[in-house]
C-alpha positions as CSV (number, residue, x, y, z in Angstrom):
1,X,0.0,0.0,0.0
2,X,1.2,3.2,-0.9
3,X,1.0,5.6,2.1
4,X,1.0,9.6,2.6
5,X,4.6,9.1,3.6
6,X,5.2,7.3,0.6
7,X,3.8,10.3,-2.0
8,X,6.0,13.2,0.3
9,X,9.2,11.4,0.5
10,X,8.9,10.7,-3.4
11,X,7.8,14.5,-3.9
12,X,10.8,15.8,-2.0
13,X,13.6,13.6,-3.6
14,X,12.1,14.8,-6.9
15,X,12.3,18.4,-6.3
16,X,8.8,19.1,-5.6
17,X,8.6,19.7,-2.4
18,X,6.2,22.6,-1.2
19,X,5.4,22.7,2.4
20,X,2.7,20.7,2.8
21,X,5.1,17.7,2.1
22,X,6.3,18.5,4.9
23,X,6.1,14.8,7.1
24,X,5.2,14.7,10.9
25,X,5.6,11.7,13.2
26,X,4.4,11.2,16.3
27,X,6.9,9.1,18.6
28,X,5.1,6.9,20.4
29,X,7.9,4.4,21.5
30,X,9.1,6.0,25.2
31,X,7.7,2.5,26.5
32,X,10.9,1.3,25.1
33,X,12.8,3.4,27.3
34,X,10.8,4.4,30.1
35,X,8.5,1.8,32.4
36,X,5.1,3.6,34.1
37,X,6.4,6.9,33.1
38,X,6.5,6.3,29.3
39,X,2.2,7.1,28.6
40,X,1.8,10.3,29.8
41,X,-0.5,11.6,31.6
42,X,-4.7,12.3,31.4
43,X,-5.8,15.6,31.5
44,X,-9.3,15.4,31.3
45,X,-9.0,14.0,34.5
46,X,-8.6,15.9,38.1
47,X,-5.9,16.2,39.0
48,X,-3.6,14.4,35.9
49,X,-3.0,11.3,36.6
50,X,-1.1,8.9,34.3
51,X,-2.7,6.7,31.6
52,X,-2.4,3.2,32.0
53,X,-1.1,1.4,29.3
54,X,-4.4,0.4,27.6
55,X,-5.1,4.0,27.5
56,X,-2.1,4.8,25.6
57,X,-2.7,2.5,23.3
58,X,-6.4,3.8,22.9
59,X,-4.8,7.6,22.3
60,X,-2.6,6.1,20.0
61,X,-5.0,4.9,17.6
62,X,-7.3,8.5,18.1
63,X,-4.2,10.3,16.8
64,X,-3.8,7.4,14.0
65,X,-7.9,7.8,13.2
66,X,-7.3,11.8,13.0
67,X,-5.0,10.8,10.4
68,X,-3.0,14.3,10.6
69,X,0.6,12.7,11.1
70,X,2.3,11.0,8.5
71,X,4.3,8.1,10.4
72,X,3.2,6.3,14.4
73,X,6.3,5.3,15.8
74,X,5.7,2.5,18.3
75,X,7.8,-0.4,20.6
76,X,7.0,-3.5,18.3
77,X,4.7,-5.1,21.6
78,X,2.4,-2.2,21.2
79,X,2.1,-2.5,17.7
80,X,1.1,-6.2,18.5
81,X,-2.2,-4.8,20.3
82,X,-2.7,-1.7,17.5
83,X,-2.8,-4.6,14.8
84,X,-5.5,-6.6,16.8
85,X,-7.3,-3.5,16.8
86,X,-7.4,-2.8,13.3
87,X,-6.2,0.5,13.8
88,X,-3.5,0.7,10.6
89,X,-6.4,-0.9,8.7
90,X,-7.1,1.5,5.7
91,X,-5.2,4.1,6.8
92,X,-2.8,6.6,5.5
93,X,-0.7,6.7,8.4
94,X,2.6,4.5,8.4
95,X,3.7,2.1,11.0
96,X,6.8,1.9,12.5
97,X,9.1,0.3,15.1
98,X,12.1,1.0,17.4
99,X,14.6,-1.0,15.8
100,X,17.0,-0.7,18.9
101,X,17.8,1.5,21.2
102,X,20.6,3.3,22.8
103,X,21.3,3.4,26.2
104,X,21.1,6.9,26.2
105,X,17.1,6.5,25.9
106,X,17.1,5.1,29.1
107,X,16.6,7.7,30.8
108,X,12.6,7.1,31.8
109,X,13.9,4.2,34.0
110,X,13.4,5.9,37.6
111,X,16.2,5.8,39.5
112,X,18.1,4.6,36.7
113,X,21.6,6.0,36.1
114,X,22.3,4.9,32.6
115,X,22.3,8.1,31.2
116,X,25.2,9.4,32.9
117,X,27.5,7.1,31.1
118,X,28.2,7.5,27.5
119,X,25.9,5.7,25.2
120,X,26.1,2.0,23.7
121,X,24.2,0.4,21.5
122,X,21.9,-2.3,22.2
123,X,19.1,-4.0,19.8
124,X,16.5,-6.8,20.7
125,X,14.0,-6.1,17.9
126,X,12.8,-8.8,15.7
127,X,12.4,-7.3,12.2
128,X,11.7,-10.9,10.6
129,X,8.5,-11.6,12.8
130,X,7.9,-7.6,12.6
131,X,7.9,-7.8,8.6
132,X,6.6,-11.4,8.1
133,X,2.9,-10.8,7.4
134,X,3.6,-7.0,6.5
135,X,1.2,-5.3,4.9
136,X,-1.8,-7.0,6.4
137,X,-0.3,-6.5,9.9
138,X,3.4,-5.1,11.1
139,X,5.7,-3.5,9.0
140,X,9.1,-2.8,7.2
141,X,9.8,0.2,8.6
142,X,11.7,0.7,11.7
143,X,14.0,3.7,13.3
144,X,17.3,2.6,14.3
145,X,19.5,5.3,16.3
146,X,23.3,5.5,17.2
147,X,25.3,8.3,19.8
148,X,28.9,8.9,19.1
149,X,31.1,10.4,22.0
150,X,34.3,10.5,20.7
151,X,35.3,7.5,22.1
152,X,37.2,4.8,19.8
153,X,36.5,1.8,21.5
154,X,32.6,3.0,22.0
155,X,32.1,4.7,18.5
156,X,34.3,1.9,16.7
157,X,31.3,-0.6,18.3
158,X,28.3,1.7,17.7
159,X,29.9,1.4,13.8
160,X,29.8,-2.3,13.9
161,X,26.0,-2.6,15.7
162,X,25.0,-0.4,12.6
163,X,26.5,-2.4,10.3
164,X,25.1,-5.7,12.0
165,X,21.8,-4.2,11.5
166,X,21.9,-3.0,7.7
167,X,22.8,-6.7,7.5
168,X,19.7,-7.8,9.1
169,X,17.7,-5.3,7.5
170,X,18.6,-5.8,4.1
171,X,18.3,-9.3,4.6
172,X,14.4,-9.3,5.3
173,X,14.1,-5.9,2.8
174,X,13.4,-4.0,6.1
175,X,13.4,0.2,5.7
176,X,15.2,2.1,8.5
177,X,15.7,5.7,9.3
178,X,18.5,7.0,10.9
179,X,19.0,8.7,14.5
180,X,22.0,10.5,15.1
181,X,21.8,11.7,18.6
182,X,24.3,14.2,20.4
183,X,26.5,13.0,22.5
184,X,25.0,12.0,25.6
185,X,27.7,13.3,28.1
186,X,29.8,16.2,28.1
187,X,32.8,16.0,25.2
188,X,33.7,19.5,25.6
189,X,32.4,21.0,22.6
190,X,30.4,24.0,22.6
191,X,27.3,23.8,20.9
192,X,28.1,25.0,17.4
193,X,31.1,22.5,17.6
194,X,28.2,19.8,18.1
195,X,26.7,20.5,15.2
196,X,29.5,20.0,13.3
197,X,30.7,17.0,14.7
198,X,27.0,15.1,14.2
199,X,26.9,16.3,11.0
200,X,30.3,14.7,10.1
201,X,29.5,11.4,11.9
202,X,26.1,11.3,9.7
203,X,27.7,11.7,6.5
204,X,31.0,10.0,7.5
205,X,28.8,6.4,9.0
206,X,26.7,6.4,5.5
207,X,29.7,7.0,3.7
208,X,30.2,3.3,3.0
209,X,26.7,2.4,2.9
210,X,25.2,1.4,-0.4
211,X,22.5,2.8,-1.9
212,X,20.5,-0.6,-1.3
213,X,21.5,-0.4,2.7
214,X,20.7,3.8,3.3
215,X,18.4,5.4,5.2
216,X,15.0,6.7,4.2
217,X,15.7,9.3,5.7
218,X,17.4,11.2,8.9
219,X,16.5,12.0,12.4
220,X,19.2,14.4,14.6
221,X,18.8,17.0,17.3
222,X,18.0,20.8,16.1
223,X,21.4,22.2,16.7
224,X,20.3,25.2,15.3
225,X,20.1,27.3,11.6
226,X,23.7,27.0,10.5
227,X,24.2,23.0,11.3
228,X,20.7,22.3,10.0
229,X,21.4,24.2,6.6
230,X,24.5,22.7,5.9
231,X,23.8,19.5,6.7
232,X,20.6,19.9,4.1
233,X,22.4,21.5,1.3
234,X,25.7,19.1,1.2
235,X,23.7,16.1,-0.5
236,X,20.6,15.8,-2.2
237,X,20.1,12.5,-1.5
238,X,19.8,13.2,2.5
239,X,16.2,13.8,3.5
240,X,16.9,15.1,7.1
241,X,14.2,15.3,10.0
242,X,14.9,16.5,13.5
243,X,13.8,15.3,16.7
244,X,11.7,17.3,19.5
245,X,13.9,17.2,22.4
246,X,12.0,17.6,25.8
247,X,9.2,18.5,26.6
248,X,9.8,22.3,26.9
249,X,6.8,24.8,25.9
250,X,4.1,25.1,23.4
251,X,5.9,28.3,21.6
252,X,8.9,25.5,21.4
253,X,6.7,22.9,20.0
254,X,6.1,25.4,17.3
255,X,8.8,27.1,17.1
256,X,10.9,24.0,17.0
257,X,8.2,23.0,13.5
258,X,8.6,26.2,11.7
259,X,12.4,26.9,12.1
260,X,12.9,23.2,10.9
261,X,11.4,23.4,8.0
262,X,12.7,26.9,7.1
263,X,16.0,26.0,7.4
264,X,15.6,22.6,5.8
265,X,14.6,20.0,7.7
266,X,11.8,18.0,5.7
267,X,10.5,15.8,8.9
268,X,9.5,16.6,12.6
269,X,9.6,13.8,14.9
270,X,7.8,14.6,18.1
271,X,7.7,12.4,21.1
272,X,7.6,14.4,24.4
273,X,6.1,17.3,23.2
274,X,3.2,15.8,21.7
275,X,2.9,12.9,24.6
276,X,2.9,15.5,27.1
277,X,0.3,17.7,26.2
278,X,-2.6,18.7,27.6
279,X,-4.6,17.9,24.5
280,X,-2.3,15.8,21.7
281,X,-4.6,15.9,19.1
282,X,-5.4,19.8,18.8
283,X,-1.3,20.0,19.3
284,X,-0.9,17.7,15.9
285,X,-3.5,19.8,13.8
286,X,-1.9,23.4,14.4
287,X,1.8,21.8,13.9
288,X,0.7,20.8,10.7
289,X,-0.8,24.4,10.2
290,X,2.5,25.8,11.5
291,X,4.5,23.4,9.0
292,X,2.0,24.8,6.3
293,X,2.3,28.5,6.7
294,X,-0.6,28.8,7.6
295,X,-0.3,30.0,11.2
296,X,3.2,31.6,12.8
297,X,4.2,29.7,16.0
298,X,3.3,32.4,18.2
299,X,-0.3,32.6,16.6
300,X,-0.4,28.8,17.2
301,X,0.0,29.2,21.0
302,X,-2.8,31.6,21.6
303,X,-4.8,28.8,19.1
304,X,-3.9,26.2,21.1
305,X,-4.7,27.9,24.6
306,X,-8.2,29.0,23.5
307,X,-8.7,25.0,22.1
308,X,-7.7,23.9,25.9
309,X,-10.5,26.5,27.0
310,X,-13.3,25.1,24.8
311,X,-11.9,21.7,26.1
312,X,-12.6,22.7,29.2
313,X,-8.7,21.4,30.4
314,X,-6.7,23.5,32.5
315,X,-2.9,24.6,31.1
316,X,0.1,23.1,32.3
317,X,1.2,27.0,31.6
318,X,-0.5,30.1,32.1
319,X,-0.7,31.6,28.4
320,X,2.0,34.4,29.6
321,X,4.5,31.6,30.3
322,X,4.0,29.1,27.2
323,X,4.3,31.9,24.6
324,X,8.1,31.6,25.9
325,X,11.0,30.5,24.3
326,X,12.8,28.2,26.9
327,X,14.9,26.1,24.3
328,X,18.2,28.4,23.9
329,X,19.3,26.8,20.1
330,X,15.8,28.5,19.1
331,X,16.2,32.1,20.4
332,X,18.4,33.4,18.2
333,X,16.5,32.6,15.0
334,X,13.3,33.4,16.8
335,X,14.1,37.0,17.5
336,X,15.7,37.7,13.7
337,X,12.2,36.7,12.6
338,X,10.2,38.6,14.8
């Protein structure tokens, strides 16, 4: 079946893009990473409290009914449960698994510590039973992310977990796209020097990759205009997405959207700042607006705050506060746009 994803990815790789093609996926795989913490929380409900796992899964398949994001990203068990739904049946939106999974991710494990050690790879996903009775249920479409930290020894294996996985991959015709994260612990760069060095490690770990074996396309951190813009314009061929990051504010949702795809980024993929709203669904609609044109970022806080009010749900944020920019690699090209 030939999805939404399929028609924008083939429209930006032929020059066509407008932005409208612009793709949106909503990460729904922090149960990979996380334990009770990874659903979110209700807040229709007084006060929040967390949704339970069959809840989650229920949300999951409203966003995949509104059928306003272009890809669902979800831990292969909970795509088990979404199949015996039916909630992929007929629809536009495409499935997708965590192929593996840094330890880096595991930082939702309370009173876990793994985050304070650099990253390693580790992998437990079965694409074979993932892919086997693809397209009636499953998929062949999975995310698969690495962390360099400058390390030999560490970066030398996250090299040879990647290449173990292309095998895989290619073996059962499986599609991946590609993470890049930041380093996880301090290397002593500054942030403009991070920029530089993910971008090198991107193009340098694809750089023996054959065209068969490449990514889809790219997921990495927003490490602001000048990284994001060089990293776009140096190959064609690279269809580069960025990630969301925490949580952070509303005016950083949107924010994060529209300086994205304005400096070249052809992909958002949102996990905490769509999981942790108040209301996910009216969030998705006005980042696809904001993608668009059709609203500025600002315009699409006071939107989303008088949505909440209709709702009748109660703001994390007063409006005052979530029309702020807390996320310091978006200030800069905030103000010059103002």
């Amino acid at each position: 079946m030939v999805t939404r994803l399929d028609r924008k990815l083939a429209n930006i790789r032929a020059g066509r893009y407008k932005p409208t093609d612009f793709i949106i996926a909503d990460a729904k795989d922090s149960d990979v990473g996380a334990g009770v913490s990874a659903t979110g929380f209700d807040y229709s409900v007084k006060p929040p409290r967390r949704r339970t796992r069959q809840e989650f899964i229920t949300q999951i398949e409203e966003i995949i009914d509104q059928d306003v994001v272009d890809i669902m990203l979800v831990s292969q068990s909970n795509l088990d449960l979404l199949d015996e739904r039916g909630a992929f049946s007929g629809s536009e939106v495409k499935p997708a698994i965590r192929g593996n999974l840094e330890s880096m991710c595991w930082g939702g494990v309370r009173h876990g510590t793994y985050t304070q050690s650099p990253s390693v790879p580790f992998r437990d996903t079965g694409l074979a039973r993932a892919i086997a009775n693809y397209p009636t249920s499953g998929t062949d479409l999975c995310l698969y992310s690495v962390c360099f930290t400058n390390d030999l020894d560490r970066d030398i294996c996250t090299l040879k977990a990647f290449a173990e996985f292309r095998a895989e991959a290619s073996k059962h015709n499986f599609k991946y796209f590609y993470e890049v994260f930041n380093p996880n612990v301090d290397i002593g760069l500054t942030r403009e020097q991070t920029g530089e060095f993910v971008n090198d490690h991107i193009i340098k770990s694809l750089a023996s990759v054959p065209r068969a074996e490449r990514p889809l396309f790219l997921k990495m951190p927003y490490n602001g205009p000048k990284a994001l813009e060089e990293l776009a314009s140096f190959d064609s061929e690279l269809i580069v997405g960025v990630l969301g990051g925490g949580a952070g504010t509303t005016r950083d949702t949107f924010e994060l959207v529209a300086q994205s795809e304005r400096y070249g980024a052809r992909l958002a993929l949102f996990g905490r700042k769509i999981n942790l709203a108040e209301a996910p669904l009216n969030l998705i609609v006005l980042m696809r607006a904001v993608a668009d044109g059709a609203l500025k970022p600002e315009e699409a806080v006071r939107a989303y705050h008088g949505e909440l009010q209709t709702l009748g749900l109660s703001p994390v944020r007063p409006l005052a506060d979530d029309r702020v920019i807390t996320e310091d690699v978006l200030k800069a090209a905030a103000a010059k746009a103002a």
